[in-house]
C-alpha positions in Angstrom: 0.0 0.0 0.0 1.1 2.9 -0.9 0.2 6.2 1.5 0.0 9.9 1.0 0.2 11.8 4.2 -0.5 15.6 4.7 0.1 17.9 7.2 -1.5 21.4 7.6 -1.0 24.3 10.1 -4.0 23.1 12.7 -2.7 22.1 16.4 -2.3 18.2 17.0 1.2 17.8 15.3 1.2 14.2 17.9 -1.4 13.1 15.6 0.9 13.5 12.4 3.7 11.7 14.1 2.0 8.8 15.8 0.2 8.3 12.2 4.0 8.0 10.5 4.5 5.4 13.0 2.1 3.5 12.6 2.2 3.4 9.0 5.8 2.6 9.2 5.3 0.1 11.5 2.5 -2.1 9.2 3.8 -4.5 6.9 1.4 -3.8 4.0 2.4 0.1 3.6 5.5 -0.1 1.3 5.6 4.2 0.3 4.9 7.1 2.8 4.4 10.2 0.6 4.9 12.9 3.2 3.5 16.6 2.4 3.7 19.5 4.8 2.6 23.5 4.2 4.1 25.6 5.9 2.2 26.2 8.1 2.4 22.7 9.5 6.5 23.2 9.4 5.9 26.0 12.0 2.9 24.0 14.5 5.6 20.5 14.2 8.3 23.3 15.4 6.2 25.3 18.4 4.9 21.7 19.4 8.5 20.2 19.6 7.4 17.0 17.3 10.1 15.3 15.2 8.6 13.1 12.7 10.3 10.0 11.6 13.4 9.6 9.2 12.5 6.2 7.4 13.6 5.3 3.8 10.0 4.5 3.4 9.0 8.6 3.2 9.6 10.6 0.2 8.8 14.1 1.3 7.2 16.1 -1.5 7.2 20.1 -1.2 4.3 21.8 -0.9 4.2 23.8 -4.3 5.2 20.6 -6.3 3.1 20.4 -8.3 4.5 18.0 -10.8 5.1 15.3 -8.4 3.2 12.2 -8.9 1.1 13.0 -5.3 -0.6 15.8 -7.8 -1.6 12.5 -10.8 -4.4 10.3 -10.4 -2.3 8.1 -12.7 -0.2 7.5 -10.1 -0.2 4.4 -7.1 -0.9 6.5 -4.4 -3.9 4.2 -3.0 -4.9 6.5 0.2 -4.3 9.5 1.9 -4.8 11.3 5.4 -4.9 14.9 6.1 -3.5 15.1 9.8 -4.2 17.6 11.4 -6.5 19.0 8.8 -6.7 22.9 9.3 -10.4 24.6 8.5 -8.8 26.3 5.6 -7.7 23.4 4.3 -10.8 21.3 5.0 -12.6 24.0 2.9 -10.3 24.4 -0.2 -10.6 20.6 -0.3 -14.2 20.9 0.1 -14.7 23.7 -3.0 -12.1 21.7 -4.9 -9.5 24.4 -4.8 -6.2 23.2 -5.6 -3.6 26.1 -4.9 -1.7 23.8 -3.2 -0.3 20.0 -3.7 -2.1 18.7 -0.4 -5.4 20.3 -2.0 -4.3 18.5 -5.4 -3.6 15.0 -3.9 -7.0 15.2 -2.1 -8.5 16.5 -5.0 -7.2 13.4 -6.9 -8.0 10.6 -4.1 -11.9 12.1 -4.4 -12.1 12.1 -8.1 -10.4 8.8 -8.1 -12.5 7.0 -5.5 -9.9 6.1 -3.6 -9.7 6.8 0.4 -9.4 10.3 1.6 -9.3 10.5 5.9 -9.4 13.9 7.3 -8.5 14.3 10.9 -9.9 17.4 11.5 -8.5 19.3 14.5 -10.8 22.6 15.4 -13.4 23.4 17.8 -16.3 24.2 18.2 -17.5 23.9 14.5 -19.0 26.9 12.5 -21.8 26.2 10.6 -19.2 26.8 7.2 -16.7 24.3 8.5 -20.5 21.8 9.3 -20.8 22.7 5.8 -17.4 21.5 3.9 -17.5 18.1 6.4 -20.5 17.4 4.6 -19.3 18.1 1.5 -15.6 16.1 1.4 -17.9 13.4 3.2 -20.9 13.5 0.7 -17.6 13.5 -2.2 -16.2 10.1 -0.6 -13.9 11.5 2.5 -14.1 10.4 5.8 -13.8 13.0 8.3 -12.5 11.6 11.9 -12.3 14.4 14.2 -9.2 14.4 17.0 -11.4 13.2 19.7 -9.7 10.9 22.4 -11.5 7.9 22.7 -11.7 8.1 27.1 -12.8 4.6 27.8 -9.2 3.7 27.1 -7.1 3.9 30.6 -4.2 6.4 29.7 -1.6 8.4 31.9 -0.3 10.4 29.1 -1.3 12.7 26.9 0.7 10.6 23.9 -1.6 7.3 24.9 -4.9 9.6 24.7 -3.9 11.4 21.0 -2.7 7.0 20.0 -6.4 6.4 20.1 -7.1 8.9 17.5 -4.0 7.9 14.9 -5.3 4.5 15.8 -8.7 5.0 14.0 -7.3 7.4 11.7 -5.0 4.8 10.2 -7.4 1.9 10.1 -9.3 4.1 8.3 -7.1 4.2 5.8 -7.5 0.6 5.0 -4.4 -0.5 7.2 -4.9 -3.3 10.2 -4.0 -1.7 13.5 -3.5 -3.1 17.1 -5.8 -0.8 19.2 -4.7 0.3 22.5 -7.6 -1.5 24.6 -8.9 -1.6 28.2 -6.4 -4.0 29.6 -3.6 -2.1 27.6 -1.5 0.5 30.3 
């Protein structure tokens, strides 16, 4: 499997980085496309997040637009948007493709192929209600960064795991849950 991840400038760079590991840690994803504006750059910075260095990840610039993350010819068979900004959420959701994280989601929903949003704002306008409905009426799956509670966790890292959890088996990849028993 091959996996197209984005990163925009909303709070929850944990989520991003737990994702990467995960992915890198499954035996069926063979290609990490990684994508980050620049705005994401500066949250992964101010959060003090270091992603991971893997031979798997080809990182793609932004404003690449000529990379094959832009083609729907290309193998790219999913992608996740984590954490997905509002601005971003609604350029995806209008089909606005200034950017090549807009482009590659524009592709994975034209494509029918699996687009995950983990969407990282709150509370919700009636505009952002609005462009959820839209990305999920269009295909996307939209899995807000809620912490799943019922999980026993003494860390902040254990509580954002349940949300990359979801997030990546929503991409089509098997993942071992953190579960009741689990500390």
């Amino acid at each position: 499997m091959n996996v197209i991840v984005a990163i925009t400038g909303a709070s929850g760079a944990i989520y991003a980085r737990q994702c990467l590991d995960i992915l890198l840690g499954s035996s069926a994803v063979e290609r990490i496309a990684l994508v980050v504006s620049r705005h994401g750059e500066d949250v992964i910075k101010a959060e003090g997040i270091t992603l991971p260095d893997d031979a798997r990840i080809e990182r793609y610039a932004n404003d690449d637009m000529w990379s094959s993350v832009a083609s729907g010819s290309a193998a790219w068979d999913a992608m996740i948007v984590v954490p997905a900004s509002m601005g971003s959420v609604g350029r995806i959701a209008s089909g606005v493709s200034q950017s090549l994280i807009e482009r590659a989601a524009d592709v994975m929903l034209k494509e029918r192929r699996r687009l995950v949003l983990v969407v990282r704002e709150t509370p919700y306008s009636l505009i952002h209600l609005r462009n959820m409905t839209t990305i999920t009426e269009a295909g996307g799956i939209i899995l807000p960064a809620s912490p799943s509670f019922y999980i026993p966790a003494d860390s902040i890292e254990r509580l954002a795991l349940s949300v990359s959890c979801r997030a990546v088996e929503m991409l089509g990849v098997n993942v071992a849950h953190p579960s009741w028993g689990d500390r």
